[in-house]
C-alpha positions in Angstrom: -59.3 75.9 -71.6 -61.0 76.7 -68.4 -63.7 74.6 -66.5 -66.3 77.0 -67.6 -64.9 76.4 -71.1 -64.9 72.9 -70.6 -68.4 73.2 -69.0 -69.4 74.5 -71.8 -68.6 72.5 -74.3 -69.8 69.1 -73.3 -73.2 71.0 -72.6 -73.1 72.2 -76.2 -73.3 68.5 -77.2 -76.0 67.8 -74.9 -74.3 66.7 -71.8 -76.1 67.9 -69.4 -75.2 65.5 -66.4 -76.7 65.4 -63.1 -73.2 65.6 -61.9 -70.7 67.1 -63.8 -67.4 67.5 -61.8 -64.4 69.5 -63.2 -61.8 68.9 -60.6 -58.7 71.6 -62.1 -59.1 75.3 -63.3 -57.6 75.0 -66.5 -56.8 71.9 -68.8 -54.6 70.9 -71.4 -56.0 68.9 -74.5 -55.0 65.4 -75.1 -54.1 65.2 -78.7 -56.4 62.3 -80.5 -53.7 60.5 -82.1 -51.8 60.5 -78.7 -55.0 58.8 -77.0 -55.5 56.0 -79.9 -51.9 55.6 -80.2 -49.3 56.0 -77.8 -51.3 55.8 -74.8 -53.9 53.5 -75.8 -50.6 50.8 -76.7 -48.9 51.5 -73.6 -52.1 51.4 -71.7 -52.8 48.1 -73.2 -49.6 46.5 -72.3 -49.6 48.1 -68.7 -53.3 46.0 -67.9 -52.1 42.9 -69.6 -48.7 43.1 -67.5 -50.8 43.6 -64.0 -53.9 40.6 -65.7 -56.0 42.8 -65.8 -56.7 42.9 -69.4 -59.8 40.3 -69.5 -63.2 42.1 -68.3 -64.7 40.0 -65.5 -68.4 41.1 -64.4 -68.2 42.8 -61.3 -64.4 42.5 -60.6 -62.8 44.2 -63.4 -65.5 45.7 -65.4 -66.0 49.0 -67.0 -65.8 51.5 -64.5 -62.2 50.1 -63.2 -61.2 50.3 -67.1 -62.3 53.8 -67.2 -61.2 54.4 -63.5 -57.7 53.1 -64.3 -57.3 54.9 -67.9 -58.9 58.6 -66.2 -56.1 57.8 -63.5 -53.2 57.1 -65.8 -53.7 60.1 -67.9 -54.2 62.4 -65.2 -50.5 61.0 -63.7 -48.8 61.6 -66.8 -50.1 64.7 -67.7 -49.2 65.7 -64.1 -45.6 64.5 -64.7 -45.3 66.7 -67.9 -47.6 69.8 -67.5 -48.4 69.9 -63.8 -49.5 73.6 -64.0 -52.7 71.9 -65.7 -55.4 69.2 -65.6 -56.2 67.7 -68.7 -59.5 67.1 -70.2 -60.0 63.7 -70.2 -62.3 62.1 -68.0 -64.5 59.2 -67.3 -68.2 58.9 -67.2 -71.3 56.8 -66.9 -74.3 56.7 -70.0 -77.2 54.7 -70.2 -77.0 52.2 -73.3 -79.2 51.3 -75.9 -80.2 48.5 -73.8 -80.7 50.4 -70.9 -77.9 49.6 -68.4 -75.4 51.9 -67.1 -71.7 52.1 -68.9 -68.7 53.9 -68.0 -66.1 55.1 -70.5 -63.3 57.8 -70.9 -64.1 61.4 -72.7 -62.3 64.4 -73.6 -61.8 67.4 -75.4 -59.4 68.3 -78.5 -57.9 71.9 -78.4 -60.3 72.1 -81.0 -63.3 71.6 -78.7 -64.3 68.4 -80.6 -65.6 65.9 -77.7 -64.8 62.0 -78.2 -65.4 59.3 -76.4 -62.6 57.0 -75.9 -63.7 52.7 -74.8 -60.8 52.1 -72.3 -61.8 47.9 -72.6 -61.3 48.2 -76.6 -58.6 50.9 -76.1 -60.4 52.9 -78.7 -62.4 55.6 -80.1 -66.1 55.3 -80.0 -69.5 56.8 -81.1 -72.5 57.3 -79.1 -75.9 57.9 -80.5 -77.5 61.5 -79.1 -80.1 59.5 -76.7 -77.1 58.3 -75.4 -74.8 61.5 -75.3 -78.0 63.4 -73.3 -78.5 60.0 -71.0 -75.0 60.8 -69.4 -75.5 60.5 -65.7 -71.9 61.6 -64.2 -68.8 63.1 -65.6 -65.3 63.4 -63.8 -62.8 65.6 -65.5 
């Protein structure tokens, strides 16, 4: 997939960010079971090995989770396919209550977009006010 394909697709689900910043070409796709699975259990025991496993306001909050997970995925799939980014990325929403999160997103080969929590280490749903209040994306 190319960045204009990847462009494309988040803004066919109503991402429209006011920044939205592809940072390769072309991407691979994260397969979804490989996200919830493998690299959701080894992500897991990696921040509970360096304590950094229990959220703490401020300190280790959501945009470090997200920041870390973006970062890990991005070295492994540069270790395995380094012709390629990969489309998984981290990015900041406005909640139902109105205060700013960051979480992890990306793209199946399908074009199917999910949202991954990196503090749960799992798949999530957001409602369409939320999806369209998406402020920033990094992929």
């Amino acid at each position: 997939m190319t960045t204009a394909e990847i462009i494309g697709t988040l803004q066919s689900r109503g991402m429209r960010p006011g920044y939205l910043i592809p940072l390769d070409e072309n991407y691979s796709h994260p397969k979804r079971s490989w996200v919830n699975g493998t690299f959701a259990a080894a992500f897991r025991r990696n921040l509970k090995a360096l304590g950094l496993d229990k959220y703490v306001a401020e300190a280790n909050d959501c945009d470090k989770f997200s920041g870390l997970a973006w970062a890990l995925v991005r070295a492994i799939n540069g270790r395995s396919s380094a012709t390629r980014g990969i489309a998984f990325g981290w990015m900041i929403y406005i909640t139902r209550n109105l205060t700013p999160h960051d979480i992890n997103v990306y793209v199946t080969a399908a074009g199917a977009v999910r949202f991954w929590e990196p503090q749960s280490q799992e798949e999530t749903t957001l409602t369409e006010e939320e999806i369209n209040s998406c402020t920033v994306i990094v992929i």
